[in-house]
C-alpha positions as CSV (number, residue, x, y, z in Angstrom):
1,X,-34.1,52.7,-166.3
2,X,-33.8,56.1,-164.4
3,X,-34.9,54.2,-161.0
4,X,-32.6,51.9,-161.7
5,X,-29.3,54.1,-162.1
6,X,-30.8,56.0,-158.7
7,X,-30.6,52.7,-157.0
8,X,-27.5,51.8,-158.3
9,X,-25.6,55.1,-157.0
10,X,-27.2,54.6,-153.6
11,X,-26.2,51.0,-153.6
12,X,-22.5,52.3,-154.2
13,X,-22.4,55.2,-152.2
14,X,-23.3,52.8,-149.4
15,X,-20.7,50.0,-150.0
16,X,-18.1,52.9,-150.1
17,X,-19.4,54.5,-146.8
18,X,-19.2,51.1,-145.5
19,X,-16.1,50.7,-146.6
20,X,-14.5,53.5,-145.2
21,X,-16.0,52.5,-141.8
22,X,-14.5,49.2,-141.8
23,X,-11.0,50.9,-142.7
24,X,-11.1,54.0,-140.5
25,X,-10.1,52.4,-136.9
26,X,-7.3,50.4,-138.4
27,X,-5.7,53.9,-139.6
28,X,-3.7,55.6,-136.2
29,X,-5.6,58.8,-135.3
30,X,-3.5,62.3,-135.0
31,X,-1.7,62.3,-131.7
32,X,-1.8,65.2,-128.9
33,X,2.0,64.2,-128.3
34,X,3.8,61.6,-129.9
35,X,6.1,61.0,-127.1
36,X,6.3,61.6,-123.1
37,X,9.0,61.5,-120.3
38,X,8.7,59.5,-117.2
39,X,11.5,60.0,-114.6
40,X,11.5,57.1,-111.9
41,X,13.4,59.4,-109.3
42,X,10.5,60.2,-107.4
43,X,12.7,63.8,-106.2
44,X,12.1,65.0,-109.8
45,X,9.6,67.1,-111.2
46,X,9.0,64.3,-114.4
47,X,8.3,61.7,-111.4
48,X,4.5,62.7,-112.2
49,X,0.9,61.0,-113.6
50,X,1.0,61.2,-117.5
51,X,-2.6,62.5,-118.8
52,X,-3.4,62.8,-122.6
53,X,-6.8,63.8,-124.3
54,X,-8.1,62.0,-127.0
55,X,-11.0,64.1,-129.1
56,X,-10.7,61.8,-132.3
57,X,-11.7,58.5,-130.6
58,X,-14.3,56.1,-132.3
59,X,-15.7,54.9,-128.8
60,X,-15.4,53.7,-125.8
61,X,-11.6,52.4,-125.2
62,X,-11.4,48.9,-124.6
63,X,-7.8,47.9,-123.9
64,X,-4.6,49.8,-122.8
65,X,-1.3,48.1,-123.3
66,X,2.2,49.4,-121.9
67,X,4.6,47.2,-124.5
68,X,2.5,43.6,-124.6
69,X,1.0,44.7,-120.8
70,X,-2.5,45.3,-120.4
71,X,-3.0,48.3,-117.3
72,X,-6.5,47.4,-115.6
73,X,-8.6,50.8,-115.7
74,X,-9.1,52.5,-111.9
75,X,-5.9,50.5,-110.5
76,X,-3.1,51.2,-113.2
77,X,-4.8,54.4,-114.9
78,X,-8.3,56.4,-114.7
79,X,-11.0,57.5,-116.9
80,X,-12.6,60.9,-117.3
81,X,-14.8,61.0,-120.8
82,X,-11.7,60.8,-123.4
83,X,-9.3,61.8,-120.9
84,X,-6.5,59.3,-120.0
85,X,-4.3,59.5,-116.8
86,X,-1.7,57.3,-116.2
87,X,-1.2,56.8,-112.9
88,X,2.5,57.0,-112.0
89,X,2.6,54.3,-109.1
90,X,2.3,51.8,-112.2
91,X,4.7,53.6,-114.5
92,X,7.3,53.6,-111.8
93,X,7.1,49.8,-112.0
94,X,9.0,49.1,-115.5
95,X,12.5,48.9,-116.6
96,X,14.0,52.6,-117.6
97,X,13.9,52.2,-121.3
98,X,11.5,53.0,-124.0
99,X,8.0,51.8,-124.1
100,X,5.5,52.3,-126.1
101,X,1.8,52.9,-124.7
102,X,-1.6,51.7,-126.5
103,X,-5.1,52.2,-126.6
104,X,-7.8,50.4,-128.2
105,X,-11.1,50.5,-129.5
106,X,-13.3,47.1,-130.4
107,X,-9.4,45.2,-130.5
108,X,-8.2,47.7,-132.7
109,X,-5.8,49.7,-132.2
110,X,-6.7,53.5,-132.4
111,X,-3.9,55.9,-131.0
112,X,-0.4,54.9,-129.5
113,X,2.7,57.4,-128.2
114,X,6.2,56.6,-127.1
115,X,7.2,56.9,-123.2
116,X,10.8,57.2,-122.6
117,X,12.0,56.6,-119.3
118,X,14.8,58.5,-117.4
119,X,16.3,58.8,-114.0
120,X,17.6,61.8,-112.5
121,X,18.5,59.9,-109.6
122,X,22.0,58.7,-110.5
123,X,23.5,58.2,-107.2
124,X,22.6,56.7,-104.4
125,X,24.1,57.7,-100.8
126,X,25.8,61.0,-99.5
127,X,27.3,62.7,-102.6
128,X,30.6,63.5,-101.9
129,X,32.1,64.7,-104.6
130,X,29.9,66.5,-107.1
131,X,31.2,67.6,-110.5
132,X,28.1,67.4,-112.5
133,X,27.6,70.2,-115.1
134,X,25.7,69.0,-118.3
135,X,23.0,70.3,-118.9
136,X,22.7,73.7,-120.3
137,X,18.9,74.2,-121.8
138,X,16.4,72.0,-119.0
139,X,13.4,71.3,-121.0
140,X,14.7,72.7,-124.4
141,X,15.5,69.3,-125.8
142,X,14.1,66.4,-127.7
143,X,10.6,66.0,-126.2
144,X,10.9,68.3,-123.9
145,X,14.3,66.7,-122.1
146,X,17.3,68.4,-121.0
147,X,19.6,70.1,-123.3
148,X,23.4,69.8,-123.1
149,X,25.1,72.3,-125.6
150,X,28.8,71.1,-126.1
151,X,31.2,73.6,-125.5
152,X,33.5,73.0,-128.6
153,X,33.3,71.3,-131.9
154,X,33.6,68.3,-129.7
155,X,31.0,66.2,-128.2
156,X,32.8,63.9,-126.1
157,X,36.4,61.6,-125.6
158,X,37.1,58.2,-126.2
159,X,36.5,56.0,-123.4
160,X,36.3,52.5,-125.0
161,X,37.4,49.8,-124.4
162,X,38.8,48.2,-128.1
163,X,42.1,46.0,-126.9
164,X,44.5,45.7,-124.7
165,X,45.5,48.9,-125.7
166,X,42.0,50.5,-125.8
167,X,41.4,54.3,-124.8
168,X,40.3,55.7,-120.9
169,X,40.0,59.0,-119.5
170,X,40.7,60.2,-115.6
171,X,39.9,62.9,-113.7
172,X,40.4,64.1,-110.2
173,X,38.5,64.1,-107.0
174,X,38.6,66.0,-103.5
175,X,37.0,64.1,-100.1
176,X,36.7,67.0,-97.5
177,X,36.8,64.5,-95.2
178,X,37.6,60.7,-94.4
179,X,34.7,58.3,-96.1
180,X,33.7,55.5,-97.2
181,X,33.3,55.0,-101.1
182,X,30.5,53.1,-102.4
183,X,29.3,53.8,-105.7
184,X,31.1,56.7,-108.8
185,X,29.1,57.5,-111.5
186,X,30.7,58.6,-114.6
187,X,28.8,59.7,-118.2
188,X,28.5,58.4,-121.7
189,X,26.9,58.2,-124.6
190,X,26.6,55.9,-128.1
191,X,26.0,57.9,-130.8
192,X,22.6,56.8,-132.5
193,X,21.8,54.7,-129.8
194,X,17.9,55.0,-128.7
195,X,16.9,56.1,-124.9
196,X,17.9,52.7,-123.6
197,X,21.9,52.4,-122.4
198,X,24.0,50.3,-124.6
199,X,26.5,50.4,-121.9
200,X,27.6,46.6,-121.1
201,X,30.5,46.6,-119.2
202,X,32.7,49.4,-116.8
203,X,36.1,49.1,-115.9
204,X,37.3,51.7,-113.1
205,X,41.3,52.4,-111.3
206,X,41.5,54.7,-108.2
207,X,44.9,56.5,-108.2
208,X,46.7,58.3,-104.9
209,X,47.6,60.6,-107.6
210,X,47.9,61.4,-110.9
211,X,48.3,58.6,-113.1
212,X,50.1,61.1,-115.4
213,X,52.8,61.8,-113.4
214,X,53.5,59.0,-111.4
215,X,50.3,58.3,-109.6
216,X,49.9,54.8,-107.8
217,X,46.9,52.5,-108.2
218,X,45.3,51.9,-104.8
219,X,41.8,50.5,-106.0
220,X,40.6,48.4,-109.2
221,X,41.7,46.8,-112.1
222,X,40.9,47.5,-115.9
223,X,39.3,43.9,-116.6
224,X,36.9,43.4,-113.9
225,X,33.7,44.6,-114.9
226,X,31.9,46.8,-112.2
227,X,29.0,47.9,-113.7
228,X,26.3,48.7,-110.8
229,X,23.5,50.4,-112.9
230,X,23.0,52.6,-116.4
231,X,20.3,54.5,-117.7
232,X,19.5,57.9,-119.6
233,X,19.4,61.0,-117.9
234,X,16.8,62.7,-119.2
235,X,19.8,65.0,-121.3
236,X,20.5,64.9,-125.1
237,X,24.3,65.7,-125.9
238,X,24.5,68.8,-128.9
239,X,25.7,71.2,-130.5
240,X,24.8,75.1,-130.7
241,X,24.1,74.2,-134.8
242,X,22.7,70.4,-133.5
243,X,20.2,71.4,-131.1
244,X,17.7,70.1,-131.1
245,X,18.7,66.5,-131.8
246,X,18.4,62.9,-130.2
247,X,21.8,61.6,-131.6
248,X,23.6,61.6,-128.8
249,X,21.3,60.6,-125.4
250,X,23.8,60.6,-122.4
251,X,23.6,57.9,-120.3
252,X,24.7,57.6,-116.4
253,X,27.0,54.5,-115.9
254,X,27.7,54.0,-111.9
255,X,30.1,51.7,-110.4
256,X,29.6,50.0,-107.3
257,X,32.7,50.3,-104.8
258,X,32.6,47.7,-102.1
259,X,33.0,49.7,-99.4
260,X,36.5,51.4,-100.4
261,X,38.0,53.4,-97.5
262,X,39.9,56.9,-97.7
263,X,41.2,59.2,-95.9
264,X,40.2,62.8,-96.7
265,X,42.5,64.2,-99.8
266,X,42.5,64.5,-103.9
267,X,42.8,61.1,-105.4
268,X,42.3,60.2,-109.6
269,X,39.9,57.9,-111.0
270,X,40.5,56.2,-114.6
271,X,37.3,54.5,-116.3
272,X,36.9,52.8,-119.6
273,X,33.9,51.0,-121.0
274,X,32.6,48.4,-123.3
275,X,29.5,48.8,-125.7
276,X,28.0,48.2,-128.6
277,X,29.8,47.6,-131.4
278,X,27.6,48.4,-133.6
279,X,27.6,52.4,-132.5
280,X,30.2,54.6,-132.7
281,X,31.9,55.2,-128.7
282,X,31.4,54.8,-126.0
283,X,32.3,58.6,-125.3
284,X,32.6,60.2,-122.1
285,X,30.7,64.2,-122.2
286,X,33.1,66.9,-120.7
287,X,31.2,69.1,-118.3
288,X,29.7,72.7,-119.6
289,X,28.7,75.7,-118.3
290,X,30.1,77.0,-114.7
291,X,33.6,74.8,-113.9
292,X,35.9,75.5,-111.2
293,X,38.8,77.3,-112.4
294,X,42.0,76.0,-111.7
295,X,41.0,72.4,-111.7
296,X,40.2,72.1,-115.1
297,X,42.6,69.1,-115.3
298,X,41.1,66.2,-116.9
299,X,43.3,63.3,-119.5
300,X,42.7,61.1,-122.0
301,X,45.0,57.8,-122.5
302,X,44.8,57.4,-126.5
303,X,47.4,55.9,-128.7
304,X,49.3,54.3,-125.3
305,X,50.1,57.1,-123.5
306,X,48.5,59.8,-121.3
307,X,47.1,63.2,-123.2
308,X,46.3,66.3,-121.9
309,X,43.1,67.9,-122.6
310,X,44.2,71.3,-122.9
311,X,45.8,74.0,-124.9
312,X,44.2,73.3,-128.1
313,X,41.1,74.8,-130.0
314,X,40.1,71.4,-130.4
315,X,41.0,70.4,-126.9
316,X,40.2,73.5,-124.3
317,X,40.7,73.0,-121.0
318,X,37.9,70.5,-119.5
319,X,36.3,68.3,-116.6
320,X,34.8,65.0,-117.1
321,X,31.5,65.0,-115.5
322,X,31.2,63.0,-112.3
323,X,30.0,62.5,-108.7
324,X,31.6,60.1,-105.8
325,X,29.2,59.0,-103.4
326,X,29.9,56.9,-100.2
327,X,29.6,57.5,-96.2
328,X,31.4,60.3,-94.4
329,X,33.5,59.5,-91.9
330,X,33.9,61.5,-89.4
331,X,35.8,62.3,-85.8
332,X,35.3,63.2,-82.5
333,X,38.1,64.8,-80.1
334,X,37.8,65.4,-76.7
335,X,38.9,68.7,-75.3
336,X,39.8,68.3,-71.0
337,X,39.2,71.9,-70.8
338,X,42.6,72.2,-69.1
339,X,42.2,69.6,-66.4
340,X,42.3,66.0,-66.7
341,X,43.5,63.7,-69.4
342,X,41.7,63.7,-72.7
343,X,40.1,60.7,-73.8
344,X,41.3,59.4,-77.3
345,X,39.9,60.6,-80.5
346,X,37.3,58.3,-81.9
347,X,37.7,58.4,-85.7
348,X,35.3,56.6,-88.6
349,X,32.2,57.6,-87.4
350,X,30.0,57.1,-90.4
351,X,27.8,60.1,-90.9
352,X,24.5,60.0,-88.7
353,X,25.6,57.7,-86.1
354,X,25.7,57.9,-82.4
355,X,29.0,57.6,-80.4
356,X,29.7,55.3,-77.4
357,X,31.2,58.2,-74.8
358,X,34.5,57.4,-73.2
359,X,35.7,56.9,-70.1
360,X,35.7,60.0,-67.6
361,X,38.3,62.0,-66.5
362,X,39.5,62.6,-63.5
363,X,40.9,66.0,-61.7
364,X,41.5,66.0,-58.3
365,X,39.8,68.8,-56.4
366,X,37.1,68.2,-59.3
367,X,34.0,66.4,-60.2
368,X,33.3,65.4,-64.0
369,X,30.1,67.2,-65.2
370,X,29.6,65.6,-68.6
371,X,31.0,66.1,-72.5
372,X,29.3,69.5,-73.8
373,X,29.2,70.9,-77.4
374,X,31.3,73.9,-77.1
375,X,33.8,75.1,-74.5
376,X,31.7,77.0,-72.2
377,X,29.5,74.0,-71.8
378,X,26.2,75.3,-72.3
379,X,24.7,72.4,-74.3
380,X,25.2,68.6,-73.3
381,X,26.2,66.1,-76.1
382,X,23.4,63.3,-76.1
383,X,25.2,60.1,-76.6
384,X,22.1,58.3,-77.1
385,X,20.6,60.6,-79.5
386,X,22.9,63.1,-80.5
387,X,24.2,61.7,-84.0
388,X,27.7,63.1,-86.2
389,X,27.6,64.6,-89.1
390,X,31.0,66.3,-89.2
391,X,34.0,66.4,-87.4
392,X,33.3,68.0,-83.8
393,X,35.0,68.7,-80.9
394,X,33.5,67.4,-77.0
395,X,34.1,69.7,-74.3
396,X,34.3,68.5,-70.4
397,X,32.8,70.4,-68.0
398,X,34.4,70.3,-64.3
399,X,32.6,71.1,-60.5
400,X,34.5,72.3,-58.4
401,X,34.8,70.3,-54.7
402,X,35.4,72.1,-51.5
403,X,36.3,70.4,-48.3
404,X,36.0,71.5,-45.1
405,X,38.2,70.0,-42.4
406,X,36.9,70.1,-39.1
407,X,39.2,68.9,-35.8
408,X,37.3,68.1,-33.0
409,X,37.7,66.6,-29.3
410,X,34.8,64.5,-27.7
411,X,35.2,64.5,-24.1
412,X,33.8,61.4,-21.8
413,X,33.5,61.5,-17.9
414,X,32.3,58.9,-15.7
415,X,30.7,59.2,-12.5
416,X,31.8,56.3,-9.8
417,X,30.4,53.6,-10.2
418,X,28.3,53.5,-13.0
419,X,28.6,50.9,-15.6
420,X,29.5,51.8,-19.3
421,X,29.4,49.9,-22.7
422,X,30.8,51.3,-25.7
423,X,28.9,54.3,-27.6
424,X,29.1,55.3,-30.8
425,X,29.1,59.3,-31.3
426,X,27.6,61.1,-34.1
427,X,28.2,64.6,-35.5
428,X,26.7,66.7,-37.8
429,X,26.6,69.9,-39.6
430,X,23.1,72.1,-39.6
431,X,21.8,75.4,-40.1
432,X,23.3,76.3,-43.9
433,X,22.0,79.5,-45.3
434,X,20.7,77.7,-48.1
435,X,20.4,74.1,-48.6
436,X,23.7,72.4,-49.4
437,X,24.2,68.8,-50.7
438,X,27.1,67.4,-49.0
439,X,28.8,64.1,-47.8
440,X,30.7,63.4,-44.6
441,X,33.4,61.4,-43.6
442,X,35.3,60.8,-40.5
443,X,32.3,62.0,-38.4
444,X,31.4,59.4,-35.8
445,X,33.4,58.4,-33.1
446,X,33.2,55.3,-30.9
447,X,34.1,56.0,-26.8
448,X,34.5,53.0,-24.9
449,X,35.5,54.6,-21.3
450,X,36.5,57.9,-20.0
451,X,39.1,59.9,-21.6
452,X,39.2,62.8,-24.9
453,X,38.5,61.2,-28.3
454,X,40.2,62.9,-31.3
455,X,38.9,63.1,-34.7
456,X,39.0,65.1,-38.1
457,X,34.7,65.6,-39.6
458,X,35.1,66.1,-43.7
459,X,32.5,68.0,-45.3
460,X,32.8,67.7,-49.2
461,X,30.1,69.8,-51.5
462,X,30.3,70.0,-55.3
463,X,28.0,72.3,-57.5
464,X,28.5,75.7,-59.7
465,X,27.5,77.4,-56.6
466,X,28.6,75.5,-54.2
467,X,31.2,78.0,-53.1
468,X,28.6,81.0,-52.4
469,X,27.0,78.5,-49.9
470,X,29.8,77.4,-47.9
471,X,31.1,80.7,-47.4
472,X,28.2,81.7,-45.7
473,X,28.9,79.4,-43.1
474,X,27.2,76.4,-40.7
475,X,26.9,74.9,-37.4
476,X,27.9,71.8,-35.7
477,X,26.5,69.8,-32.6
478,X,26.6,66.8,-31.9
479,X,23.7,63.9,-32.2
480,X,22.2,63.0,-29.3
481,X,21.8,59.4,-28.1
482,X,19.5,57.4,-26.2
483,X,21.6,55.3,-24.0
484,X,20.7,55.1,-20.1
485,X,22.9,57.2,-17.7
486,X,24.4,59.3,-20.5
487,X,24.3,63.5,-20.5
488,X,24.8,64.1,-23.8
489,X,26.5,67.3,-25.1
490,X,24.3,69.7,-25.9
491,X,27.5,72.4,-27.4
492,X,27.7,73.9,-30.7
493,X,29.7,75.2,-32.9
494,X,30.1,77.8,-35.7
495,X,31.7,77.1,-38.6
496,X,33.4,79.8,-40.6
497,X,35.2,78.5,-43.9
498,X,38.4,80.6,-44.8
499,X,38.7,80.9,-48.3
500,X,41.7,82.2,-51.0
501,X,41.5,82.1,-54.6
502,X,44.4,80.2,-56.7
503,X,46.9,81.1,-58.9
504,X,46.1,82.1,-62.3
505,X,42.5,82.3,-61.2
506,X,42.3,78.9,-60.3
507,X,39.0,77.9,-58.1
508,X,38.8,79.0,-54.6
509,X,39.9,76.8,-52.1
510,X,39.5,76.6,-48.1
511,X,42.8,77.4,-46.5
512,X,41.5,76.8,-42.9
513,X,38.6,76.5,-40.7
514,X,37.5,78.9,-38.0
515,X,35.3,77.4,-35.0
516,X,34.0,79.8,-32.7
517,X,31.7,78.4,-29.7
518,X,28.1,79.4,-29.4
519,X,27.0,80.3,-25.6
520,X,23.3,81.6,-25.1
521,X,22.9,81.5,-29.2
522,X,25.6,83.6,-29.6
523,X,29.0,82.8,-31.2
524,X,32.2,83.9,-29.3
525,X,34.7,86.0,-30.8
526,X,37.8,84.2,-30.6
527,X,38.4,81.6,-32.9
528,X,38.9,77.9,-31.5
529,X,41.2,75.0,-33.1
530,X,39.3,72.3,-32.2
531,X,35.5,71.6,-31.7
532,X,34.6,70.3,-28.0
533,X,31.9,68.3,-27.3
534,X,31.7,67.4,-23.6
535,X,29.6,64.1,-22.5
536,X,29.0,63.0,-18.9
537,X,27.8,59.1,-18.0
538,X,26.5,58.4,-14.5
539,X,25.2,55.8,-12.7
540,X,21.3,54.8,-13.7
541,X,18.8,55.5,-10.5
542,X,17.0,52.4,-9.4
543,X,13.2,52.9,-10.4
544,X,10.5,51.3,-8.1
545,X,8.9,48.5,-10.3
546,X,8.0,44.7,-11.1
547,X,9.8,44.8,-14.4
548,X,12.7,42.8,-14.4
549,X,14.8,45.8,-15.9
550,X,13.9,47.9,-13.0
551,X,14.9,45.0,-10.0
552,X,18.0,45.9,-8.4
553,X,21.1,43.6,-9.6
554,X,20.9,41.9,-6.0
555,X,17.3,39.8,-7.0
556,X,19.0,37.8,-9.5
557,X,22.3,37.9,-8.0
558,X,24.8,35.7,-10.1
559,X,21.9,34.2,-11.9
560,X,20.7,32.3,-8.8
561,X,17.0,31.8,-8.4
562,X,15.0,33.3,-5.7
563,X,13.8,30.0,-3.6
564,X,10.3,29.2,-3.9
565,X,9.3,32.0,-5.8
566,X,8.4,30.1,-9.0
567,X,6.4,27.4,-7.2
568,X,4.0,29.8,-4.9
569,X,0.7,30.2,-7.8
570,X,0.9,26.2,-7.7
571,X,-0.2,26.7,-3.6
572,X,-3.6,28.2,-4.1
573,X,-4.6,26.7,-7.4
574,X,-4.0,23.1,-5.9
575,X,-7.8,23.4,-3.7
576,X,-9.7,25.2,-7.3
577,X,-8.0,22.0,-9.1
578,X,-9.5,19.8,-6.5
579,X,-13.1,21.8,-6.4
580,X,-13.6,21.5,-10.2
581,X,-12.5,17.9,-10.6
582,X,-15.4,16.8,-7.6
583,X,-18.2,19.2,-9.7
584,X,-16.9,17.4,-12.8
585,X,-17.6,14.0,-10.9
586,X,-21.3,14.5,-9.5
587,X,-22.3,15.9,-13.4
588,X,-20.9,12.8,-14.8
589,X,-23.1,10.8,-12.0
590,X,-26.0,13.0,-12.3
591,X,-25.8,12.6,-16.3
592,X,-25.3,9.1,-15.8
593,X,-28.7,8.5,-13.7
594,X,-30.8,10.5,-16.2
595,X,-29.6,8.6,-19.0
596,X,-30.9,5.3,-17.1
């Protein structure tokens, strides 16, 4: 009997220790952390790879869900023992709401913890206008979230829509400069509601004023519905005696704008919005902590008419949070510099873009030397790279151009007799004391017989230093040809530029030209008004030769040809023509006979 009882009790402890194994994977182990953030804005510092610990595990993990998903180990998250890391390249891929994330052992499940997702990123574009002040605790919340501590006994103002008659709130904002509007996010929450927006619908006016006192409607309606986007924030709305709490998660509810253009100014904005019905709201939070004073301004229209939110205990003065974001648009004036006239403005310019550059002025006595970024034009604007992103102000740098005027005679004689065609002259300026780029007009003359040719040689140079150069000085000769019979002049000149300076410290200009002869390489010392160049054409020497350009004129007088001078090499080739055509004959006869 005693070895029975012993068998019995070990029978039974066994059944209950198998027991208890069959029940203890069905029973959820004590979690490391019941629930974690994940913020899809890849900017913030939740955008990260969750990673969770778990000691209490019966073996190895078989299955990971996210919701009904199952993540593939190594792709959407890695092992290390009983260390779990979810990679954040796969979290990034799901809807911002709650999810739930799951791990099994033998297709049980052993551990599971909440994932709330929120995006920080709640606008997209340039922000323009910026009034976002909620959060007052970061990280002191629910979970670790963002705290936002309500500055009175209340936590936000009706923004719902109920009726016709249903409550909205406005508030101003200030563009610093022209833009174009594409998206406004404004803030709300549903009491009660969970980490997923309840938000359904968003209804939005754009007043030239405000709507208070007489403000005009220049954009939107409050029945079309332009909800872009809506998510939580990562921020839980409280109280100092509520905190913390997860009543109240504030949402971010933006509107997409189709491309609304305004000019830079303050202009009001009225939103309403539909949710559930179930929850109590929507309500709009006002902002806390650090405001600008002075613009504390914001209304509420409740019970038909337009309240404002100041001046009680209840009601302090307030801000609705919000944030405008769109394209700047920008301009770019053009400043002459004092000469010229300026260009139109171009005005529009969306922020980062390059600019086409207009057409160039003009100044006479100038030359255009580009658009520069401040008025001393030290550093050229780019057209093809340099991009705006504000208003700026082109600046247009002028050369100055100096002309030198130089008269001059060119001289022709003819000796009896000799035979002339016309000759085109050529003169030209050397020996600068530096090197001087330059252009020349009005410098080649064409003689056609003996007499004085008149002309006027002008030498235009441009460049910052330009002026330094020409005073210096230069010569002048003229080119010599290559004509037969002609004695070229072989005279120079020395040019001396007389210069004076403007009034009002205008550029220097040349008042006259001095031209003093060089004999024997050295210049004269009285001053000539006119450059002389003297040329001399005489009759061409007949040259001793059998080329036809040497024969004197009489050997082909009037184009007659010299009797019997093309038919003498026919006299003595007539016998060698006979001699070779009898050889030819006796080889023929000679070849003939051998071939017999």
């Amino acid at each position: 009997m005693k070895k029975k009882s012993i068998c019995c009790k070990i029978t039974v402890a066994l059944l209950t220790l198998i027991l208890l194994c069959t029940l203890l994977p069905s029973i959820a182990l004590a979690s490391p952390n019941d629930t974690f953030l994940f913020d899809t804005n890849k900017a913030g510092n939740r955008y990260q790879n969750i990673t969770i610990t778990l000691d209490s595990l019966t073996g190895p993990v078989t299955k990971v869900l996210l919701d009904s998903t199952e993540l593939t180990a190594g792709t959407d998250y890695t092992v290390s023992d009983k260390t779990f890391t979810l990679l954040k390249e796969t979290l990034d891929k799901y809807a911002v709401a709650p999810h739930t994330v799951s791990f099994f052992v033998s297709e049980t499940e052993q551990y599971s913890f909440s994932l709330y997702y929120m995006n920080s990123n709640i606008s997209s574009g340039t922000v323009l206008f910026d009034q976002f002040a909620l959060i007052t605790n970061p990280g002191e919340g629910a979970y670790g979230a963002d705290n936002s501590v309500a500055p009175s006994d209340s936590y936000g103002y009706g923004a719902q829509f109920i009726d016709a008659a249903g409550n909205s709130v406005a508030d101003d904002f200030i563009l610093p400069s022209d833009a174009t509007i594409t998206q406004m996010t404004f803030f709300a929450y549903q009491t009660n509601s969970s980490t997923a927006s309840t938000i359904q619908a968003l209804h939005v006016r754009i007043y030239d004023g405000n709507p208070m006192t007489g403000g005009t409607v220049i954009w939107g309606n409050l029945t079309d519905n332009v909800l872009n986007q809506t998510g939580w924030t990562g921020i839980y709305r409280g109280t100092t005696t509520s905190v913390p709490d997860t009543f109240r998660p504030i949402m971010y509810v933006t509107a997409a704008i189709p491309n609304l253009q305004l000019n830079a100014g303050t202009y009001w904005v009225e939103y309403q919005m539909v949710g559930l019905d179930s929850l109590p709201g929507p309500w709009t939070p006002q902002q806390v902590g650090a405001q600008t004073p002075g613009n504390l301004n914001a209304i509420q229209y409740y019970n038909s008419v337009w309240n404002v939110l100041s001046g009680t205990t209840d009601h302090p003065i307030m801000d609705f949070a919000l944030r405008v974001s769109g394209v700047p648009l920008f301009c770019a004036n053009f400043d002459v510099n004092g000469h010229g006239s300026a260009p139109a403005a171009i005005t529009d310019i969306p922020s980062g873009q390059t600019i086409t550059a207009p057409a160039d002025p003009a100044e006479d006595g100038y030359q255009f030397g580009g658009w520069f970024k401040e008025p001393e034009c030290v550093h050229a604007w780019n057209f093809a790279t340099d991009t705006v992103a504000a208003d700026i102000t082109l600046y247009a740098k002028w050369i100055p151009i100096y002309t030198v005027q130089i008269p001059f005679t060119i001289n022709v004689q003819q000796a009896d007799g000799a035979s002339f065609l016309p000759e085109t002259l050529t003169l030209e300026p050397f020996d600068f004391t530096e090197a001087v780029p330059y252009t020349l007009t009005g410098n080649t003359v064409t003689v056609n017989g003996a007499g004085s040719y008149n002309g006027v040689l002008t030498l235009t140079i441009s460049g910052d230093d330009a002026l330094r150069k020409l005073a210096s000085g230069f010569s002048l000769r003229q080119v010599p040809g290559n004509s037969s019979g002609w004695n070229y002049s072989e005279e120079t000149w020395l040019v001396s530029p007389v210069l004076a300076e403007g009034s009002a410290g205008e550029k220097l200009s040349v008042t006259k030209t001095d031209l003093f002869a060089v004999v024997d390489g050295n210049a004269q010392t009285t001053a000539a008004v006119t450059a002389t160049f003297s040329n001399h054409i005489e009759k061409p020497a007949l040259v001793s030769s059998d080329s036809a350009s040497s024969r004197p004129a009489s050997s082909d007088s009037a184009g007659t040809p010299d009797t019997g001078s093309s038919a003498s090499p026919f006299l003595w080739a007539l016998p060698a023509l006979t001699f070779f055509c009898g050889a030819a004959m006796l080889c023929i006869r000679r070849r003939q006979r051998s071939d017999e």
